[in-house]
Each structure stands twice: as C-alpha cells, then as structure tokens.
PQR file with spaces between the fields and no chain letter, atoms N, CA, C, O and H, PARSE charges and radii, in Angstrom:
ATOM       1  N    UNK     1       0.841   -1.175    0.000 -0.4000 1.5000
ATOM       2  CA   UNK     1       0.000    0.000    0.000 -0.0000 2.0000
ATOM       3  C    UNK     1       0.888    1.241    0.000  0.5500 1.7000
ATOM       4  O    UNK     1       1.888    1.198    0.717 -0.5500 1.4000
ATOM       5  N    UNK     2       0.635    2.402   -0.754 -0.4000 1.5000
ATOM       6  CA   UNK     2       1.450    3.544   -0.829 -0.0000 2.0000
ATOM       7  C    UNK     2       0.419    4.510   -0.126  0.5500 1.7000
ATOM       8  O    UNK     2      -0.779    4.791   -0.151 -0.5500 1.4000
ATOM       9  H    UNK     2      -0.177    2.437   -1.336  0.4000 1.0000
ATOM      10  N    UNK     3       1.878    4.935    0.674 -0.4000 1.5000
ATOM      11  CA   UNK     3       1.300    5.954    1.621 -0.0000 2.0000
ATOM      12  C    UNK     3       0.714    7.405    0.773  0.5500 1.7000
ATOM      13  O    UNK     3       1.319    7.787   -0.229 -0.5500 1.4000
ATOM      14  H    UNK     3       2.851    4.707    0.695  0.4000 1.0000
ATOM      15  N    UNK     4      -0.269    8.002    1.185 -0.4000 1.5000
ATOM      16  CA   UNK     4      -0.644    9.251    0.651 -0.0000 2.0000
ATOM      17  C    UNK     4       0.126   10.557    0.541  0.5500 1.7000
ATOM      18  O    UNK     4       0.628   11.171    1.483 -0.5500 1.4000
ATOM      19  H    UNK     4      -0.760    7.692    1.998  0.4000 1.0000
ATOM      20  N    UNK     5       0.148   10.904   -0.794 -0.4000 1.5000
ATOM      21  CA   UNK     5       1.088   12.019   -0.939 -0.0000 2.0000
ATOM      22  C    UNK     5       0.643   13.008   -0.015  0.5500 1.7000
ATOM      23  O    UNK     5      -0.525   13.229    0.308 -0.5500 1.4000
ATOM      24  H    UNK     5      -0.260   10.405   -1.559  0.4000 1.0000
ATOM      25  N    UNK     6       1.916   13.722    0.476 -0.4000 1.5000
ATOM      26  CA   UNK     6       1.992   14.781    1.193 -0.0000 2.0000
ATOM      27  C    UNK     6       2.961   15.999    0.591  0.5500 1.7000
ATOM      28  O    UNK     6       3.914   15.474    0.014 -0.5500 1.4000
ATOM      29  H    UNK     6       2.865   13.542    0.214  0.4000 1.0000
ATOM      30  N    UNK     7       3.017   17.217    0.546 -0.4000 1.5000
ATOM      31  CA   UNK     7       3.824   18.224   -0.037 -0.0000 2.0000
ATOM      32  C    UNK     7       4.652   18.567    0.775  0.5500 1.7000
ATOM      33  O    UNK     7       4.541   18.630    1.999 -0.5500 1.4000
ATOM      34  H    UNK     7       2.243   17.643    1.015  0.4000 1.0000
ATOM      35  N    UNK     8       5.887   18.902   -0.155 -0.4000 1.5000
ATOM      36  CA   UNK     8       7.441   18.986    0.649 -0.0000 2.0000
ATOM      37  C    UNK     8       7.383   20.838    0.820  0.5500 1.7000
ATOM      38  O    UNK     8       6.984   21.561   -0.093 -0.5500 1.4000
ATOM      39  H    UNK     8       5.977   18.850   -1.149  0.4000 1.0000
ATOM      40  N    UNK     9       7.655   21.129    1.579 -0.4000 1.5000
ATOM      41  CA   UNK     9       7.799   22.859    1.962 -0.0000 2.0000
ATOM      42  C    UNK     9       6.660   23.449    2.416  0.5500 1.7000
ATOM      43  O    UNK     9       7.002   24.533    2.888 -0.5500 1.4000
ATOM      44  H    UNK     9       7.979   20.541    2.320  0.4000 1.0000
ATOM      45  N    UNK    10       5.105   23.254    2.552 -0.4000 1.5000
ATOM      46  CA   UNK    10       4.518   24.181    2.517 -0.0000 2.0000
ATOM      47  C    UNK    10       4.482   24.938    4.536  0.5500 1.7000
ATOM      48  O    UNK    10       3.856   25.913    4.951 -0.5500 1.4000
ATOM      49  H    UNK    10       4.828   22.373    2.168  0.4000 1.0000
ATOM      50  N    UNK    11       5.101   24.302    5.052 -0.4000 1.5000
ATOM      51  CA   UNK    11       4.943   25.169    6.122 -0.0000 2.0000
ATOM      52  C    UNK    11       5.974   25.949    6.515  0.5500 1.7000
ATOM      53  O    UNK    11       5.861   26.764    7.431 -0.5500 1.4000
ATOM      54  H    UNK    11       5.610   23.510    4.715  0.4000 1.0000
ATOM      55  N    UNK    12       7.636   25.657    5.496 -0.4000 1.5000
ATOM      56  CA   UNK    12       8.236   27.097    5.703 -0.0000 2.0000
ATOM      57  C    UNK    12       7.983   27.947    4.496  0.5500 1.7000
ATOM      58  O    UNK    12       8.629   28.980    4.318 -0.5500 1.4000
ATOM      59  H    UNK    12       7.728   24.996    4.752  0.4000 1.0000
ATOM      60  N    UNK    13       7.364   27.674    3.938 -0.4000 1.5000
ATOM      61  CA   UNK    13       6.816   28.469    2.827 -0.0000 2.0000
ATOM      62  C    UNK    13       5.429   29.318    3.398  0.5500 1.7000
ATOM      63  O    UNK    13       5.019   30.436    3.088 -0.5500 1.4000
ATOM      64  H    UNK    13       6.840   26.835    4.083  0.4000 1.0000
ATOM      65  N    UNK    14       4.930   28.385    4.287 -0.4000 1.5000
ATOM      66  CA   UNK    14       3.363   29.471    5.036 -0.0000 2.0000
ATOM      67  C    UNK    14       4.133   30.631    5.911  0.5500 1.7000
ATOM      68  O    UNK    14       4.017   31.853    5.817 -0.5500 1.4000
ATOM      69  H    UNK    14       5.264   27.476    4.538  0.4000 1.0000
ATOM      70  N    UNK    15       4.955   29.852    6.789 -0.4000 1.5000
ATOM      71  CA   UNK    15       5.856   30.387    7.922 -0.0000 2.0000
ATOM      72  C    UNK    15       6.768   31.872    7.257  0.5500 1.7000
ATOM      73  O    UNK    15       7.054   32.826    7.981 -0.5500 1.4000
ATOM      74  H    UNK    15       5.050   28.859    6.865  0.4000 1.0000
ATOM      75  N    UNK    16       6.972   31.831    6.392 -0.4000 1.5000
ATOM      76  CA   UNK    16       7.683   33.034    5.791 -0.0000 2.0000
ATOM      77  C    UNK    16       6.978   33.959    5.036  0.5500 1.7000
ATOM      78  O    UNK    16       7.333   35.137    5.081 -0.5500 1.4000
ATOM      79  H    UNK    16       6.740   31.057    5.803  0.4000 1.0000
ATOM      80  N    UNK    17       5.573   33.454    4.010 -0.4000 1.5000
ATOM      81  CA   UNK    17       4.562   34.476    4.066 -0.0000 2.0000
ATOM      82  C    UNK    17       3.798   35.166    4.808  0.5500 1.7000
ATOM      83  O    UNK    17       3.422   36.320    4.607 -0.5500 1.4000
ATOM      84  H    UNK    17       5.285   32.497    3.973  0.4000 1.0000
ATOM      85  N    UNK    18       3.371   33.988    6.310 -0.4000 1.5000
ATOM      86  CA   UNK    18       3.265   34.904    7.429 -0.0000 2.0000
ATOM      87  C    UNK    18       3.785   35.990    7.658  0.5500 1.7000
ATOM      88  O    UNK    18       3.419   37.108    7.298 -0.5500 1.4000
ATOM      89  H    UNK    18       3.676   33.050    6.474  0.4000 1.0000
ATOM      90  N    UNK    19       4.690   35.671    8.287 -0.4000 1.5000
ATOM      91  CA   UNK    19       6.016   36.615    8.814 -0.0000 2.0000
ATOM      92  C    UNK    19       5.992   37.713    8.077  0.5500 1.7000
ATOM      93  O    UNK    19       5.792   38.872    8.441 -0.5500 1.4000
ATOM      94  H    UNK    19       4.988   34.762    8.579  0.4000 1.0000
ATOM      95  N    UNK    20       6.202   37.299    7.043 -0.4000 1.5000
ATOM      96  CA   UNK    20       6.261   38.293    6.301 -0.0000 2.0000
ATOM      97  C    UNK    20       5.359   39.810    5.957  0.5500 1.7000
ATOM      98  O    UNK    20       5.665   40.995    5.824 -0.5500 1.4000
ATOM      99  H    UNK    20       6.365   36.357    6.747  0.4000 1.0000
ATOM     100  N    UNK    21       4.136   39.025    5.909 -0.4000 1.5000
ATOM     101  CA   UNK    21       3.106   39.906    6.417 -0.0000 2.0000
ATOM     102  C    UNK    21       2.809   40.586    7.418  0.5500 1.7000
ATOM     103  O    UNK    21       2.757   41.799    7.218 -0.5500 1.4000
ATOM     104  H    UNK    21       3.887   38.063    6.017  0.4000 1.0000
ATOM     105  N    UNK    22       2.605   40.245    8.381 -0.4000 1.5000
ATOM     106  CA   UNK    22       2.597   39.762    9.621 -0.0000 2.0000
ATOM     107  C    UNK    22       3.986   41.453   10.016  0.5500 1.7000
ATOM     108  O    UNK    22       3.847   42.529   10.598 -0.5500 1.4000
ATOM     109  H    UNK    22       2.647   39.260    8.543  0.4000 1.0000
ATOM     110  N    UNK    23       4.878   40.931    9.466 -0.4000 1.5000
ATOM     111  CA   UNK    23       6.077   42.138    9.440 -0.0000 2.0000
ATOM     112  C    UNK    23       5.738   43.551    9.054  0.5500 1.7000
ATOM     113  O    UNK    23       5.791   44.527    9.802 -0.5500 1.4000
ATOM     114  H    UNK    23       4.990   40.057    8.994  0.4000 1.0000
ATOM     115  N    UNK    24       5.386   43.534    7.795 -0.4000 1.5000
ATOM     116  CA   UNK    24       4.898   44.692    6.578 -0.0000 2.0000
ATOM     117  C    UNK    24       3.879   45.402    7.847  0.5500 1.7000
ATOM     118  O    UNK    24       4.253   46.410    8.447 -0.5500 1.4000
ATOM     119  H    UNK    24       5.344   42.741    7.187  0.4000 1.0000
ATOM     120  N    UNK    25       2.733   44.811    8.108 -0.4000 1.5000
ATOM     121  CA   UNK    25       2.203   45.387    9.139 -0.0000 2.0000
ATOM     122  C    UNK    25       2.119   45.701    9.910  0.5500 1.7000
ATOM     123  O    UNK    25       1.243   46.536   10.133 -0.5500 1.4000
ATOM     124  H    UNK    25       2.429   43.993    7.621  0.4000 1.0000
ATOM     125  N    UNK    26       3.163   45.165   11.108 -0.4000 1.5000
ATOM     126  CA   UNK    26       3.369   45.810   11.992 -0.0000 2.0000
ATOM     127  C    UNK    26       4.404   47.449   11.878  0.5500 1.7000
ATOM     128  O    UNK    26       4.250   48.449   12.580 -0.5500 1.4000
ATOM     129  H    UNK    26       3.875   44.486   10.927  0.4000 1.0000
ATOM     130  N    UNK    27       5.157   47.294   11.053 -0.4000 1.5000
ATOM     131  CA   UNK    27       6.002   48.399   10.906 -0.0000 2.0000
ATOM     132  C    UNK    27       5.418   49.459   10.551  0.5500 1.7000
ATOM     133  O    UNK    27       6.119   50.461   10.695 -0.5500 1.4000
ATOM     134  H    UNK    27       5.282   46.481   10.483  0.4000 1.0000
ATOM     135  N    UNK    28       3.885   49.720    9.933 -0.4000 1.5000
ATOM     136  CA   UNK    28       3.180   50.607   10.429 -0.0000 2.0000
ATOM     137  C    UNK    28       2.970   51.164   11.659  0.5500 1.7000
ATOM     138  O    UNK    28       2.671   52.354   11.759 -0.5500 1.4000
ATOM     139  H    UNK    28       3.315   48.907    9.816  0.4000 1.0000
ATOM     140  N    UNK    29       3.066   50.596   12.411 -0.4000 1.5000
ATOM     141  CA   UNK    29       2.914   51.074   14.030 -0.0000 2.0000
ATOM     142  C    UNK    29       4.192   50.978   14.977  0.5500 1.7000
ATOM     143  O    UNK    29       4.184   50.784   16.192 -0.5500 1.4000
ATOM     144  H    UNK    29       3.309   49.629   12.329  0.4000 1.0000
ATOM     145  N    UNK    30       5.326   51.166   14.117 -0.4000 1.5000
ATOM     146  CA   UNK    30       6.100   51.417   14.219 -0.0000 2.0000
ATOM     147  C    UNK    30       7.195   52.936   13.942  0.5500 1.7000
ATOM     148  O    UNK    30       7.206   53.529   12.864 -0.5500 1.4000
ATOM     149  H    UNK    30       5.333   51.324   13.130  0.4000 1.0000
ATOM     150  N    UNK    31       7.989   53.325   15.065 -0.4000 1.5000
ATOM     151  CA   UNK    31       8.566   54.681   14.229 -0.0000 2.0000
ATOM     152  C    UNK    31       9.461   54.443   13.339  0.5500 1.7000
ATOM     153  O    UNK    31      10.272   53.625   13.775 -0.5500 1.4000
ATOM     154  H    UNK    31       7.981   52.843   15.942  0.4000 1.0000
ATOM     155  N    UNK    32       9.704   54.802   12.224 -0.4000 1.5000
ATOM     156  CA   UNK    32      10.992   54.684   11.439 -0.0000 2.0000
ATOM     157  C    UNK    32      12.376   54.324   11.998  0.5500 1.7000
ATOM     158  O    UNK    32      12.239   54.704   13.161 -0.5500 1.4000
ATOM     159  H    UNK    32       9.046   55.466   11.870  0.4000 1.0000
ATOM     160  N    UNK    33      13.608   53.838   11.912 -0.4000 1.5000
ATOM     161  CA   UNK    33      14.880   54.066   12.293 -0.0000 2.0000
ATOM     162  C    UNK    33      15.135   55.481   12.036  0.5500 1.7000
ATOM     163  O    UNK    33      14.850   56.153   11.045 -0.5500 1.4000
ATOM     164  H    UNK    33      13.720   53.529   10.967  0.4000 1.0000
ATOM     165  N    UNK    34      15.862   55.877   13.366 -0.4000 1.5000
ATOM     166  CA   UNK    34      16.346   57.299   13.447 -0.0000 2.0000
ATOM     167  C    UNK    34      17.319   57.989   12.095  0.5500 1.7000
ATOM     168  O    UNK    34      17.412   59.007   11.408 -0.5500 1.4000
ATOM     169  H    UNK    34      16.093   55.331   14.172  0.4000 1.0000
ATOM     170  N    UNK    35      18.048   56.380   12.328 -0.4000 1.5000
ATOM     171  CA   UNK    35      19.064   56.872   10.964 -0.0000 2.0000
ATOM     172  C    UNK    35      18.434   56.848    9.257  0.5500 1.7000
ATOM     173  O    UNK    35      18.881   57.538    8.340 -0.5500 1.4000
ATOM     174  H    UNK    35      17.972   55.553   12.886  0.4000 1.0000
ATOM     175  N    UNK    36      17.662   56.176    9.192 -0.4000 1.5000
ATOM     176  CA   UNK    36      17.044   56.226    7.886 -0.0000 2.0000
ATOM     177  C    UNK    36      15.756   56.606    7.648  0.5500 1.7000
ATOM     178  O    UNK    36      15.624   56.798    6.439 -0.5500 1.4000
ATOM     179  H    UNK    36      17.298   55.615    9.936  0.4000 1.0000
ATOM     180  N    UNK    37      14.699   56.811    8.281 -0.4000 1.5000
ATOM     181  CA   UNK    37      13.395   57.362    8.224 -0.0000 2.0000
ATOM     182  C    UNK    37      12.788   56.372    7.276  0.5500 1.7000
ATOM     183  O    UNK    37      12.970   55.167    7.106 -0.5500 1.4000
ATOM     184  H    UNK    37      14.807   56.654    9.263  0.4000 1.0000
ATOM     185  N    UNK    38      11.941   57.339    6.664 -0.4000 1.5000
ATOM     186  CA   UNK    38      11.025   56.519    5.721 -0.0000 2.0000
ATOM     187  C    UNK    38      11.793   56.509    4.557  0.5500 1.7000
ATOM     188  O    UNK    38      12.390   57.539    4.242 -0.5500 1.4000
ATOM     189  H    UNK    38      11.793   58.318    6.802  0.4000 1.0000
ATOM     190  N    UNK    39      11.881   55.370    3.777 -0.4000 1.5000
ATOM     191  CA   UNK    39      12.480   55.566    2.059 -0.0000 2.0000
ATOM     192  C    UNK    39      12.077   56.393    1.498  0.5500 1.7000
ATOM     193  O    UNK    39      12.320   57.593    1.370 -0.5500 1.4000
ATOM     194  H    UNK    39      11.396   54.534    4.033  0.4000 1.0000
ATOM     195  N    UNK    40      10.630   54.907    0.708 -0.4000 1.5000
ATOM     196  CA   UNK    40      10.192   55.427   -0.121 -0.0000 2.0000
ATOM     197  C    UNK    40       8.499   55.881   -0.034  0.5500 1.7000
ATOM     198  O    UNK    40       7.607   55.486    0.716 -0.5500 1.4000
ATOM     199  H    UNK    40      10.433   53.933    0.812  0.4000 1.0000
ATOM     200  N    UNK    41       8.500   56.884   -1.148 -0.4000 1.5000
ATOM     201  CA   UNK    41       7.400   57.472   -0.964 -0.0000 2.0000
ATOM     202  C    UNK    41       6.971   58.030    0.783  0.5500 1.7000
ATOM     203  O    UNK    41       6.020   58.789    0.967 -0.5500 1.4000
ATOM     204  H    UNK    41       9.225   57.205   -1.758  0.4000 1.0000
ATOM     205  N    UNK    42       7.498   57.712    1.484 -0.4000 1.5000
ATOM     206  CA   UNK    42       7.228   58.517    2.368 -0.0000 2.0000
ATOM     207  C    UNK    42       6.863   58.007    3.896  0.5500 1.7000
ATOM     208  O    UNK    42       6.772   58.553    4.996 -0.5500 1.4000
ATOM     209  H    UNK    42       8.271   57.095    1.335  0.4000 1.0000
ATOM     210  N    UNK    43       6.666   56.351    3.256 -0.4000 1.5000
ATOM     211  CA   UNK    43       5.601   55.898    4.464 -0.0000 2.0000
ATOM     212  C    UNK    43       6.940   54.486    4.376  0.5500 1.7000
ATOM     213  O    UNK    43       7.396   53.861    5.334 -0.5500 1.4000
ATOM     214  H    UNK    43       6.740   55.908    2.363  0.4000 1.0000
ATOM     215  N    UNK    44       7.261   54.341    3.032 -0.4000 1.5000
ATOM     216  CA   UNK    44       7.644   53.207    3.206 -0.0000 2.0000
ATOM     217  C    UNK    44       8.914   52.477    3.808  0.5500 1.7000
ATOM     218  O    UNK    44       9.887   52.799    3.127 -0.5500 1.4000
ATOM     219  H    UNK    44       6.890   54.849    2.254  0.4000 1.0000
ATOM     220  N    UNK    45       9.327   51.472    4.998 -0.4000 1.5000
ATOM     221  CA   UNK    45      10.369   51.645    5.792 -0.0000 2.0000
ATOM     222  C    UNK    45      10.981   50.457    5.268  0.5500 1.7000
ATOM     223  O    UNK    45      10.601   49.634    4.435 -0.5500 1.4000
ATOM     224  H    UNK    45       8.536   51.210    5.551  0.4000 1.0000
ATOM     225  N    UNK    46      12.567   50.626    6.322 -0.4000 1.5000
ATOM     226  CA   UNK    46      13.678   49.335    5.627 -0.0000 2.0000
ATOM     227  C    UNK    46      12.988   47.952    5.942  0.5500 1.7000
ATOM     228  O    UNK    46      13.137   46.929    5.274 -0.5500 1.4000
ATOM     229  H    UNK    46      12.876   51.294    6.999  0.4000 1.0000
ATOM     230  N    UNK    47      12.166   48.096    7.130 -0.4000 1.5000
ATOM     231  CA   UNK    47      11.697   46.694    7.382 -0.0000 2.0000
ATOM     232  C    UNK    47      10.733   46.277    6.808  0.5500 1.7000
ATOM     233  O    UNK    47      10.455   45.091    6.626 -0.5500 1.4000
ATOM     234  H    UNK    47      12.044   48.927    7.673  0.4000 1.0000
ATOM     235  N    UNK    48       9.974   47.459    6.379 -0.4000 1.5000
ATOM     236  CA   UNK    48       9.164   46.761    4.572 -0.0000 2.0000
ATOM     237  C    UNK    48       9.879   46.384    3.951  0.5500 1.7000
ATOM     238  O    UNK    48       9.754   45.196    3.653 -0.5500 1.4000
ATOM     239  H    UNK    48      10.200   48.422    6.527  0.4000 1.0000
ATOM     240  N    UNK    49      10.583   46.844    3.609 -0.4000 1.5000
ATOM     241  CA   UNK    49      11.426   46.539    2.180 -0.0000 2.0000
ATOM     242  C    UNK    49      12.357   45.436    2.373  0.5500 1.7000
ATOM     243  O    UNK    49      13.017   44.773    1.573 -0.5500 1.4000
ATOM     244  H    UNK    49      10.684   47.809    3.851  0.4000 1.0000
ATOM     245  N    UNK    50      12.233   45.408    3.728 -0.4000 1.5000
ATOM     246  CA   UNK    50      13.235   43.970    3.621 -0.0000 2.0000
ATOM     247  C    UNK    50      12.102   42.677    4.197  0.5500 1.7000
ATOM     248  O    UNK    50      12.589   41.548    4.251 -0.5500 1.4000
ATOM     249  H    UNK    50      11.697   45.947    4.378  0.4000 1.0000
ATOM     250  N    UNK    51      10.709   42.836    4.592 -0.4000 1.5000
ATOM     251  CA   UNK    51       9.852   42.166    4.073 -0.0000 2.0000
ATOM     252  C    UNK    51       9.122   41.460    3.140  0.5500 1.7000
ATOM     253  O    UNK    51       8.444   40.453    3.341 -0.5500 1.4000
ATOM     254  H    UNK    51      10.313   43.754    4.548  0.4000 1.0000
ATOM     255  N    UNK    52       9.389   42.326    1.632 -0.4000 1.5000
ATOM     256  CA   UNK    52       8.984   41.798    0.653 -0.0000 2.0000
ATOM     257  C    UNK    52       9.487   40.757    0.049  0.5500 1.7000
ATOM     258  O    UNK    52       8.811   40.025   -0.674 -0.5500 1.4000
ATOM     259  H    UNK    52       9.940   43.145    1.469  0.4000 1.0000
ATOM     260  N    UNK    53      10.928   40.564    0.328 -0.4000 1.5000
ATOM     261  CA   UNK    53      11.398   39.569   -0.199 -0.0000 2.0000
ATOM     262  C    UNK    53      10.933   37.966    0.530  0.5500 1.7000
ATOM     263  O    UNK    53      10.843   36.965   -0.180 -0.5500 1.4000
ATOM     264  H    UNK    53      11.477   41.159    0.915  0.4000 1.0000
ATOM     265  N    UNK    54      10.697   37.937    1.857 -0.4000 1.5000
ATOM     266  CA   UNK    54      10.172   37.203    2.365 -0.0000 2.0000
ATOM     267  C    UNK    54       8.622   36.613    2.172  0.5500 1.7000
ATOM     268  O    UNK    54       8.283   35.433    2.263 -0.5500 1.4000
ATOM     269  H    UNK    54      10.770   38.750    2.434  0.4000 1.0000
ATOM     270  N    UNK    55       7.686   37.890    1.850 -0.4000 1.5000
ATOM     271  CA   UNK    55       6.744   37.274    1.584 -0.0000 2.0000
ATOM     272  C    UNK    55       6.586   36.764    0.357  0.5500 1.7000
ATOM     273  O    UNK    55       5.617   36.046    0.108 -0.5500 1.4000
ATOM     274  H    UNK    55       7.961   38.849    1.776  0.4000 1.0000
ATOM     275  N    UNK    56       7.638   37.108   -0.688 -0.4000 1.5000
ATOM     276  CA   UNK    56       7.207   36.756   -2.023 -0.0000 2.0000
ATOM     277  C    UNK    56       8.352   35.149   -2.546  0.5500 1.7000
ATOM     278  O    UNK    56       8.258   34.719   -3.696 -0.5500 1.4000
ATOM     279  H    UNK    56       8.425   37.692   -0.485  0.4000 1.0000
ATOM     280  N    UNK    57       9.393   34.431   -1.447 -0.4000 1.5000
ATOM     281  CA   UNK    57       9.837   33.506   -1.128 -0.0000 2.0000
ATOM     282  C    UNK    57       8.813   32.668   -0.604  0.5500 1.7000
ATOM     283  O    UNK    57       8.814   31.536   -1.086 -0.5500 1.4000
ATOM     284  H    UNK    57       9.470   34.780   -0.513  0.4000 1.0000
ATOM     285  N    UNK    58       7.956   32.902    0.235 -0.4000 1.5000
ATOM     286  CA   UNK    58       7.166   32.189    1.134 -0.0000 2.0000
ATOM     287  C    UNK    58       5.714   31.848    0.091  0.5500 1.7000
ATOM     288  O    UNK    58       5.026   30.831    0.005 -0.5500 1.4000
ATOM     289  H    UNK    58       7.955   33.822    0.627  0.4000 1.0000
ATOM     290  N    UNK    59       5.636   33.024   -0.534 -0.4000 1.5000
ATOM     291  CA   UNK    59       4.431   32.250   -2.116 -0.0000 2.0000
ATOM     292  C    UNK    59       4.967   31.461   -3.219  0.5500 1.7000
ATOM     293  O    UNK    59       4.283   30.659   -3.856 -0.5500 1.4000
ATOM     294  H    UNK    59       6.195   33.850   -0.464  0.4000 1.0000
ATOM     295  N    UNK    60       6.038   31.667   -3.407 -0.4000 1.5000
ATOM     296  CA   UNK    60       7.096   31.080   -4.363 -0.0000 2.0000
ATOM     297  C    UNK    60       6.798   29.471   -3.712  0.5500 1.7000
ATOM     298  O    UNK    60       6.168   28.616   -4.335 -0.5500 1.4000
ATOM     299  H    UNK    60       6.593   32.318   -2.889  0.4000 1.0000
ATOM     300  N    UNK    61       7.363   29.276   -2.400 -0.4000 1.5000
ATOM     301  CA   UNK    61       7.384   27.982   -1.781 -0.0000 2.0000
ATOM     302  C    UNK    61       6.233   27.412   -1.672  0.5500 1.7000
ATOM     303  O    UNK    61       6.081   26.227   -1.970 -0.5500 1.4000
ATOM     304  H    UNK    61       7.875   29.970   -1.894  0.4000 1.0000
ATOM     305  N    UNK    62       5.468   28.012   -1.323 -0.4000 1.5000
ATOM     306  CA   UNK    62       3.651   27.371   -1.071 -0.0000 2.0000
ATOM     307  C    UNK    62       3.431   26.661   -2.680  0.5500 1.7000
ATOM     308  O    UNK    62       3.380   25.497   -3.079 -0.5500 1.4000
ATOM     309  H    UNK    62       5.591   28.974   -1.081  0.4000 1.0000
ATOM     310  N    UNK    63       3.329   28.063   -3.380 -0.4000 1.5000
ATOM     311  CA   UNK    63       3.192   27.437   -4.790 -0.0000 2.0000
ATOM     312  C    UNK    63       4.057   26.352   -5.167  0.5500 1.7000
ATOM     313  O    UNK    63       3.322   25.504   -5.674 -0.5500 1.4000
ATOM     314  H    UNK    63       3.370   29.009   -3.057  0.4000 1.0000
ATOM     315  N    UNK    64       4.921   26.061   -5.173 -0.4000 1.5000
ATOM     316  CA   UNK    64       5.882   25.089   -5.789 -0.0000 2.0000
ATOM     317  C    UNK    64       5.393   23.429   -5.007  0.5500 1.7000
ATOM     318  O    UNK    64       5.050   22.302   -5.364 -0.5500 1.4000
ATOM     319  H    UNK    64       5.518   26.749   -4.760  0.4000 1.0000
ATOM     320  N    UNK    65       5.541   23.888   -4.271 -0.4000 1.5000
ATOM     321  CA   UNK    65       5.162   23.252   -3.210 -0.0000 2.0000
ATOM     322  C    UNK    65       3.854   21.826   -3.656  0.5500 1.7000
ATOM     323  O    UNK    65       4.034   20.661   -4.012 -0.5500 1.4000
ATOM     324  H    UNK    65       5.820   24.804   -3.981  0.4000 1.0000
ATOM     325  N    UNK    66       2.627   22.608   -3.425 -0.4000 1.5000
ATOM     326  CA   UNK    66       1.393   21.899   -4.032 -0.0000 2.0000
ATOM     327  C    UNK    66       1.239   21.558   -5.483  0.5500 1.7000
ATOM     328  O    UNK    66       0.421   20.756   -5.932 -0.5500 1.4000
ATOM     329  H    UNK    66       2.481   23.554   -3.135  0.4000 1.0000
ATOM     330  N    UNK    67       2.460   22.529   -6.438 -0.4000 1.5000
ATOM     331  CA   UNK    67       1.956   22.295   -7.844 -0.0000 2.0000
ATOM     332  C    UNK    67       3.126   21.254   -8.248  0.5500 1.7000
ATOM     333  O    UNK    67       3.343   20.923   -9.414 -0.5500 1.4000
ATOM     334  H    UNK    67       3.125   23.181   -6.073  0.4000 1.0000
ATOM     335  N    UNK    68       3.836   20.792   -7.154 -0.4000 1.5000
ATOM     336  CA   UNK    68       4.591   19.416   -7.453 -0.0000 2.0000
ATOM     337  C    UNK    68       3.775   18.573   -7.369  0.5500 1.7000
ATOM     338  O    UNK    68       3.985   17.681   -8.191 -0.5500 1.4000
ATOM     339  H    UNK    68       3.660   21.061   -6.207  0.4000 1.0000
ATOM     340  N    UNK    69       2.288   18.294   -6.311 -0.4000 1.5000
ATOM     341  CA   UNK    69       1.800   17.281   -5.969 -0.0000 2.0000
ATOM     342  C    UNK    69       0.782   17.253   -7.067  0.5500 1.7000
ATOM     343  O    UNK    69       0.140   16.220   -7.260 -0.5500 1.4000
ATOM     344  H    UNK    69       2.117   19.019   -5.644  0.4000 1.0000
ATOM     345  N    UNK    70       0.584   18.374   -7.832 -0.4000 1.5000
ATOM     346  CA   UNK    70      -0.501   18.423   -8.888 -0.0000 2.0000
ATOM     347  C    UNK    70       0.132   17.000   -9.740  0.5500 1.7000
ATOM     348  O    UNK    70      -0.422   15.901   -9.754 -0.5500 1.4000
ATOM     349  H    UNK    70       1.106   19.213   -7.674  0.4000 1.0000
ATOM     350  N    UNK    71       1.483   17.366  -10.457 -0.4000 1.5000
ATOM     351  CA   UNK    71       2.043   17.050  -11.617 -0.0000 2.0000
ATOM     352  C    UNK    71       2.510   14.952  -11.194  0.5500 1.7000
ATOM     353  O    UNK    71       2.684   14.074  -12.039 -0.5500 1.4000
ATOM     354  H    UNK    71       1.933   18.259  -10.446  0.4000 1.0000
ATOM     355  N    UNK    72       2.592   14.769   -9.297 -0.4000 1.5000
ATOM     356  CA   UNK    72       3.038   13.289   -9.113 -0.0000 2.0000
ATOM     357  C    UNK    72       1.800   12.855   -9.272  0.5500 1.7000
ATOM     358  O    UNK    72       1.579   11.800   -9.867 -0.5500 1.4000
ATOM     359  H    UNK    72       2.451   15.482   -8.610  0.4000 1.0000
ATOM     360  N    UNK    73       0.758   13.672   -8.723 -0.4000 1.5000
ATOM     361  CA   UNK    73      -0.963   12.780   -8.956 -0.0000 2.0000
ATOM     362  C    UNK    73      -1.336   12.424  -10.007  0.5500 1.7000
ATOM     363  O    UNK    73      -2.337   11.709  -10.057 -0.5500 1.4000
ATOM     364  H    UNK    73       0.937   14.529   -8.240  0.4000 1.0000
ATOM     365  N    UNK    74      -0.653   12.805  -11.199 -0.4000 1.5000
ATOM     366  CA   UNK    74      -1.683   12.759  -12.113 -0.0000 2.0000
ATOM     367  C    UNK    74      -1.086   11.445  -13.105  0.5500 1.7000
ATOM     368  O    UNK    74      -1.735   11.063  -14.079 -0.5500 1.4000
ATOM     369  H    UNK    74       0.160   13.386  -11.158  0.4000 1.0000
C-alpha cells in the first residue's frame, strides 16, 4: 500500500509568508529608524522593504510546493 502524498515545503513556505506579512504590518505602528526614516514614498520603511522579499519567497514555496503534488498525482 502507498502511503498518501503529502507536499514537501509548505509550512516554511506558510511560515515566511506569514512573517512576512505579519512584518509589513506591523512596521506601520512602528517609528521609522532614526538613521534612515522613511524611504520610499514617504511611508515606506527598511523593514518593509526587507519584508517583501520574504513574503514573495514564502508564495514562491507554497506554490511550488502543491503544484509538485498536482504534476506526481496525475
């Protein structure tokens, strides 16, 4: 009997889109770093910007993730 497929990554792939989010938002309610303020446009801070890369790793992984199990199921 073969055991039921299961997908490889999706919970550090959830775990880092969290975060990631999870990040982006809080740094709204956050003050800027003294030394750098806001970048861009005005609002936007380093710990956004060094958020995005995380959340868009963490969809990368989710996706890859389940659309391996698409392609062994079939």
């Amino acid at each position: 009997m073969t055991e039921p497929w299961r997908p490889e990554g999706p919970a550090s792939g959830l775990f880092l889109f969290g975060y990631g989010v999870f990040r982006f938002c809080v740094e709204f309610l956050r003050a800027p770093d003294a030394q750098l303020g806001s970048l861009l446009w005005n609002w936007v801070t380093m710990g956004q910007i060094l958020s995005i890369p995380m959340v868009l790793i963490g969809a990368f992984l989710l996706i890859r993730s389940f659309h391996k199990g698409e392609e062994q199921t079939q």
